[in-house]
N, C-alpha and C positions, 0 to 999 in steps of 0.2 A: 519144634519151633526153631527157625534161626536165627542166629546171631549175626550181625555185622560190627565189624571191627569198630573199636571206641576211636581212633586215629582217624579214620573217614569221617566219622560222624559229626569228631569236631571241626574236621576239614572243609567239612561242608554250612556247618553252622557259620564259621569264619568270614566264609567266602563271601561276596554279597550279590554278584552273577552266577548262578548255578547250576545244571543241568543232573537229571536223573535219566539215567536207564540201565538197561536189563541185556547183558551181553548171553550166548546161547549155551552156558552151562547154568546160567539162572542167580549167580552170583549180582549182585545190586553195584555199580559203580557210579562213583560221581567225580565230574568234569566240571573245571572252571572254563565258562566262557570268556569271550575276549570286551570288554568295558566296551560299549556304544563313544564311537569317537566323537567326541562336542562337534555341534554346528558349526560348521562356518560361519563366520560373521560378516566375511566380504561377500559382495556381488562375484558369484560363476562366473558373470561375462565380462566383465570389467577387470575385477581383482582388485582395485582402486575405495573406492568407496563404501559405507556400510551398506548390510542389507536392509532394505524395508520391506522385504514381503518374503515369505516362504512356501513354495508350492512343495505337493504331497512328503511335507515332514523333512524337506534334505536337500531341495533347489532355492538357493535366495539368489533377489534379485536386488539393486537399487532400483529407485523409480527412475533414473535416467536412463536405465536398459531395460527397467520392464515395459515401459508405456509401447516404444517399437518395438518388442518382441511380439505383445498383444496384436498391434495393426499390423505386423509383418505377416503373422496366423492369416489376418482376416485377409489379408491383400495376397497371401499363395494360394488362401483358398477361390477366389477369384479369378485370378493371375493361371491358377493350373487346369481348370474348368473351361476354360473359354468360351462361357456360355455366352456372355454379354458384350455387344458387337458395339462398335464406335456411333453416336448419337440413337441408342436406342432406348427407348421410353420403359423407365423399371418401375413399377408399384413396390415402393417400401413402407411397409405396414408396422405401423407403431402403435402400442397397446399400451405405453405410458409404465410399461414396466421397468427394471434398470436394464435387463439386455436390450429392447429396442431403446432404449435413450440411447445407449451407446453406440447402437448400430448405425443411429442417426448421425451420431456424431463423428464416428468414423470416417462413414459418404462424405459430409462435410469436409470433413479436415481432408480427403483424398483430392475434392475436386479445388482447393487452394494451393494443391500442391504445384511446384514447378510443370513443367510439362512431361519431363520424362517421366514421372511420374503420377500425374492426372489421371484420377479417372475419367473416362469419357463417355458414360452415357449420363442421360436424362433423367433424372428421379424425381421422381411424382408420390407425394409423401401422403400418407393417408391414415387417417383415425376412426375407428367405430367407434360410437358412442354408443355403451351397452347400459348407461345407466337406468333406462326401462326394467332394467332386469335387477341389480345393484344397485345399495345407496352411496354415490360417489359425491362429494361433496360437491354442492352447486354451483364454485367458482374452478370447477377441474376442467369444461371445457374454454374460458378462457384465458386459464394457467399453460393450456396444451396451447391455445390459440397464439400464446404470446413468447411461446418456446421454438413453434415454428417460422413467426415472421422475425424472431431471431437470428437463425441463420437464414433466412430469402429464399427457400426455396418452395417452390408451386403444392400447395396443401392443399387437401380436402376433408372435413369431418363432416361424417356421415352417421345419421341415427340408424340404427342396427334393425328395426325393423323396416325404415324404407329400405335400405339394400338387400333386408330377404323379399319385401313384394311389391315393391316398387317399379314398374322400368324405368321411371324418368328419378329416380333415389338421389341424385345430389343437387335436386331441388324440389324435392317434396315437403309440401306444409300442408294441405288442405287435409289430408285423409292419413295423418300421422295417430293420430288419437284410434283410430279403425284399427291400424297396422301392430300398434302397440297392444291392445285387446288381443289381437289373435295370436301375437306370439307370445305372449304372458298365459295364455290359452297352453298352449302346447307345453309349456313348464310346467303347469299347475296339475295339468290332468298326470304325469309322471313323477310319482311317490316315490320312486329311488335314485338315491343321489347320484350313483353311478350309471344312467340311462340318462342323465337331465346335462351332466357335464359331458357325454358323449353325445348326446344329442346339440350341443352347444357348440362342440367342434366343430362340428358337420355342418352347424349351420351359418356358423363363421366363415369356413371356405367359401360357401358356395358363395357367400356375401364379397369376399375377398374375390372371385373370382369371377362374379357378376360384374363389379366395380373396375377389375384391371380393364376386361370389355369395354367397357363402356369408356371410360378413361384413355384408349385407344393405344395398352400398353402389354407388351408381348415379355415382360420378365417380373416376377414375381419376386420379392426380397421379405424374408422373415426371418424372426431375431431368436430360434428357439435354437440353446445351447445345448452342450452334449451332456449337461447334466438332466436336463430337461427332456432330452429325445431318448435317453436311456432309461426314464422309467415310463417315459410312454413306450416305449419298446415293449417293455415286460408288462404294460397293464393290456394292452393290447392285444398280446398275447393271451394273456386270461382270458379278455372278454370276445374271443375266439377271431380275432382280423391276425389270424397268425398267416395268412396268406398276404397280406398287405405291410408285410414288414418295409419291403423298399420304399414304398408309398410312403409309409410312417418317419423315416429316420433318413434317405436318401439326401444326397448332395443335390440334387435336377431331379425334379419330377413334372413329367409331364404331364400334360391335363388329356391329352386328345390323340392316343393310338400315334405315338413316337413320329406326329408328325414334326418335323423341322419348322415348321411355320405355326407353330400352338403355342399356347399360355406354357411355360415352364414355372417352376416355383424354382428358387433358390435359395439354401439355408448355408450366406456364408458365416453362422459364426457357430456354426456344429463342433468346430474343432477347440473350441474355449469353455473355458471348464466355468464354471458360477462363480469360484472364488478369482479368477483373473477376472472376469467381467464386471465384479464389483470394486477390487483395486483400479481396477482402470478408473472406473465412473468418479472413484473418490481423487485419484489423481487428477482428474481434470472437471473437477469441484460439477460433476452431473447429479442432479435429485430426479427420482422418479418418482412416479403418480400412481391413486392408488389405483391397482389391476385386479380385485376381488373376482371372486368364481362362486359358485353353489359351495363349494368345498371349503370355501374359506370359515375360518371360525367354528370344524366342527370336528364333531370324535375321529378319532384315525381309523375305526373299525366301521364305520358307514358306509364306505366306498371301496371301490378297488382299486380306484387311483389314490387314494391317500394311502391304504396300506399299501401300497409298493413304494409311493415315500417315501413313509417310514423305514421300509426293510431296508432301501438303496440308502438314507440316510444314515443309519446303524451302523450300516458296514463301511459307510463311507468313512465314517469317524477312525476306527481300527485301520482301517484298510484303505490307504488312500488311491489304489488304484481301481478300487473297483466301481467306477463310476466307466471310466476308459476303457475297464478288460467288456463290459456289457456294451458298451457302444461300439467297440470292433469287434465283438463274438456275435453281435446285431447285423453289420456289414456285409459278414463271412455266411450266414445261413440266409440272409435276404434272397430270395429269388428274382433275376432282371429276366427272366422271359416273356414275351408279349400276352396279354390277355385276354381269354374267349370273350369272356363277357366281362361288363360292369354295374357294380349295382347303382341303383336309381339314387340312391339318398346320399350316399358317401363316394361315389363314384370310384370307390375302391374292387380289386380286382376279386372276383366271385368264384368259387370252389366250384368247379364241374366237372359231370364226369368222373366223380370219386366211384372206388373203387367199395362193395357193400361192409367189409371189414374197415373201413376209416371211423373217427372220432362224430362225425359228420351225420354218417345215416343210425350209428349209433345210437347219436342223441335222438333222431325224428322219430327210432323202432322207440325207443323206450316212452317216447309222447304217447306215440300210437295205444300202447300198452297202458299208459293209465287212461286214455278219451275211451277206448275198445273194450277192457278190460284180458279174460280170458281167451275171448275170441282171438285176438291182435296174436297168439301166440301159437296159435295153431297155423296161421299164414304166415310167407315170407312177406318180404318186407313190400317186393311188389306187389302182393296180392293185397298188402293192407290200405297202400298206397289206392288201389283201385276201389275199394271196400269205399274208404273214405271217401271220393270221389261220387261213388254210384250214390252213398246217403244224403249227397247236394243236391240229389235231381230230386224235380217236382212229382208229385207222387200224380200218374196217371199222363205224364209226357216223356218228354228224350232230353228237353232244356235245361240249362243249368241254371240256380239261383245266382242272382248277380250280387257279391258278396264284393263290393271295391276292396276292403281289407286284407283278403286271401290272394285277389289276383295279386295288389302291391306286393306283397311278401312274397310270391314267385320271383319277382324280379329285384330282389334285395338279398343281404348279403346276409351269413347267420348272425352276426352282431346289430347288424340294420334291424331283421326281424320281428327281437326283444323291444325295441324302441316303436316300432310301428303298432306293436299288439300290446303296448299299453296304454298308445292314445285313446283316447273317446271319441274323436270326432279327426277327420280325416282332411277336412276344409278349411285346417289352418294351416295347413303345408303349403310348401309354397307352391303356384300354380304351372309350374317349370316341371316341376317331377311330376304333378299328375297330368300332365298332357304327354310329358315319353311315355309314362304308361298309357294313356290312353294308345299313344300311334303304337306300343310295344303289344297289345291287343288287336289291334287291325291288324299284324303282321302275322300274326299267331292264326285268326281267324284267316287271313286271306293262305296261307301256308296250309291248311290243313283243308281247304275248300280245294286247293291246286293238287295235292300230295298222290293224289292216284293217277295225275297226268305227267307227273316226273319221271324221270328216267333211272 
C-alpha cells in the first residue's frame, strides 16, 4: 500500500480549486488552480454601462449594444451574400414562432432605415395556416392577421392544405374541406413520429415553394437559427439525407440545378444563436404565436428529432459552444457539388452510383436477406437485385406488375423511401410528384425502347 504525505493531503483539503494527477514515476500530486476571475459586469463593447445579457457564460452586453450587434449579424449576413438584388420580390415566411417574428421585424426596421442603409428589395410576407393538423387557438389567425397590417407590408395567409393541392391556393374555399381530408390522410396512415414530422418538412417546402411561384417571387427568406439548423444537421444525418447536408443547413440554396434565374431560399438568421434571438424579441417587446409540431408535448425517446434535442440541449448547457462547433463542423463536411439526380418528394440530392461496400447497398443486401431468406446469401447483390425483379413478372409473360409504389421509391431518396412505404394509399400526395413520376416513367420506358440504336 502507499502512503501519501499528510502535508499534501491537508493541502489539498484547504484548497477550494483543485487539480489531481499522476506524474511518470506514479507519485500522486496535487496543484492549486488559478480562481475563475468574476464576470464582468460592464458591456464588452461599450465599457460604460451595465451588462444585461450574457452570451456563452463570459460575453456581456448592454441592451444599447446588443440589439445592433444582433441586426448587424443579420444585415452581414445579407450584406456579404449578395444574393438579393435592388427591387426584387423575397417570400418571407413566418410561422408565428419568435425567430420569424423577429426576422419580420428586422426587414421592417431595415426598410425605415436612412437610405444608406435600406434595404431594397420587396418582401412579400407569408403564413401557412397548419392548424388542420394542430390545435392553435381560433383567434391566432387573426392575432397573425393584425401583427402584419401592423407593420404594412403585402401579406398572405394561406391554409396549408390548399398550397399542397391547390393551384389557384390563395383563393381557394370551395374544395378546402376535400383538401384537408387528404392531407390528415397522409398523417394518420404514418404511426411514427419521426416519418410524420419529416414528412411535414417536405411538405412545407414544396408549399413554400409552390406559393413563392405563384407570388411571382424569385428569393426565399426563412427564419431557422443556428440552433435549430444544428440539430437538424445531426437528425438528418441519422435518418440517412447525410448527402443533403448543404441543402439542410446552407446559406442559398437553390431549387433548380444552379441556375441564376431560380427560386433560392435564404437563411439570414443562421448565424444567431436562440438565446440572442429571444433577448432581442424581449428587447423590442415581440410575442410569438403558438408554432406546435407532432413533437410538441411528447416523450424525448419517440423521435429522432427530439433526442437530438435533447443531446444538443445537454451539452449546450455545459458547453456553450457547442451548438456553433456542430454548425461549422456541418459547413466544412457539406458537399457543394452539382447533382445527378433529385428525389421526387424532397427534392434533395440522391446517392448514385455508390460504390457496393457503402452504408447504402448495405442496407438494401441486408432487406434482401430477410424478404429472400437463405437464398439472398448465396447471390451477390446484383443477382438478388435481378431475383427480385424476375418474381414481379406475371407468371406465363415477359410484363411486369404495375406496382405505383415500387416505381416512386426508385425515384426517391433513402429517407424518402421509409415515408413513402408506410403510406397506404398513394393518392393523397400531391398530384406534382406523381406526374414527374409518371413523365420519369416515359423516359425510362422510351430510353430502353431506343438503347440498342445508341451509340
Amino acid at each position: 500500500m502507499q502512503f501519501v504525505d499528510v502535508n499534501i493531503v491537508l493541502i489539498f483539503y484547504k484548497s477550494s480549486v483543485t487539480m489531481c494527477s499522476v506524474i511518470e514515476e506514479g507519485a500522486v500530486v496535487f496543484e492549486t488552480l488559478n480562481q475563475v476571475e468574476p464576470l464582468e459586469l460592464k458591456c464588452r463593447k461599450c465599457l460604460i454601462e451595465d451588462g444585461n445579457v450574457v452570451l456563452q457564460k463570459k460575453y456581456v452586453y448592454c441592451k444599447t449594444c446588443f440589439v445592433p450587434m444582433v441586426t448587424h449579424k443579420f444585415r452581414a449576413t445579407l450584406g456579404k451574400s449578395k444574393l438579393v438584388n435592388r427591387g426584387e420580390r423575397v417570400l418571407v415566411c413566418v410561422s408565428g414562432s419568435l425567430s420569424s417574428v423577429s426576422l419580420l421585424h428586422m426587414i421592417w426596421t431595415g426598410l425605415q432605415q436612412s437610405t444608406y442603409k435600406r434595404l431594397t428589395f420587396d418582401p412579400v410576407v407569408l403564413y401557412i395556416d397548419e392548424s388542420v393538423l394542430h390545435n392553435y387557438p381560433h383567434d391566432q389567425e387573426d392575432k397573425i392577421k393584425e401583427l402584419f397590417e401592423k407593420y404594412g407590408l403585402t401579406y398572405h395567409i394561406v391554409k396549408f392544405a390548399a398550397a399542397v393541392y391547390s393551384d389557384n391556393c390563395l383563393n381557394e374555399e370551395r374544395y378546402i374541406d376535400q383538401y384537408n381530408d387528404k392531407l390528415k390522410n397522409i398523417f394518420n396512415s404514418l404511426s411514427d413520429l419521426t416519418l410524420k414530422e419529416d414528412m411535414l418538412m417536405k411538405l412545407r417546402k414544396y408549399a413554400i415553394t409552390k406559393l413563392a411561384e405563384l407570388l411571382k417571387c424569385t428569393r426565399i427568406m426563412t427564419a431557422e437559427n443556428e440552433h435549430k439548423l444544428s440539430i437538424r444537421l445531426l437528425s438528418n444525418v441519422a435518418l440517412g439525407r447525410g448527402s443533403q447536408t448543404s441543402l439542410d443547413i446552407g446559406l442559398a440554396v437553390n431549387n433548380k440545378n444552379n441556375d441564376k434565374t431560380s427560386l433560392v431560399t435564404i437563411r439570414p438568421m443562421r448565424n444567431l444563436s436562440a438565446k440572442e434571438i429571444s433577448y432581442y424579441a424581449l428587447f423590442n417587446n415581440l410575442d410569438d404565436f403558438m408554432h406546435s409540431n407532432f413533437l410538441t408535448a411528447t416523450s424525448e425517446d419517440e423521435s429522432i428529432q427530439k433526442t437530438t434535442e435533447r443531446f444538443v440541449n445537454d451539452l449546450q448547457v455545459d458547453f456553450p459552444s457547442t451548438v456553433s462547433t456542430i454548425f461549422r463542423t456541418g459547413e466544412k463536411i457539406s458537399e457543394k457539388t452539382s447533382a445527378i439526380s433529385y428525389c421526387l418528394l424532397c427534392q434533395g440530392i440522391m446517392d448514385v452510383n455508390m460504390s457496393p461496400s457503402s452504408a447504402m447497398e448495405a442496407t438494401k443486401y441486408s432487406k434482401y436477406v430477410s424478404l429472400m431468406g437463405v437464398k439472398a446469401l448465396e447471390l451477390s447483390l446484383k443477382d438478388v437485385k435481378n431475383e427480385e425483379a424476375n418474381q414481379k413478372n406475371c407468371t406465363g409473360c415477359k410484363c411486369k406488375k404495375q406496382d405505383l409504389k415500387e416505381e416512386i421509391i426508385e425515384g426517391l431518396c433513402y429517407a424518402c423511401t421509409h415515408i413513402i412505404q408506410n403510406l397506404e394509399s398513394l393518392d393523397d400526395l400531391p398530384k406534382d410528384i406523381l406526374s414527374k413520376e409518371k413523365e420519369r416513367l416515359q423516359f425510362k420506358m422510351m430510353e430502353e425502347q431506343i438503347k440498342d440504336f445508341l451509340l
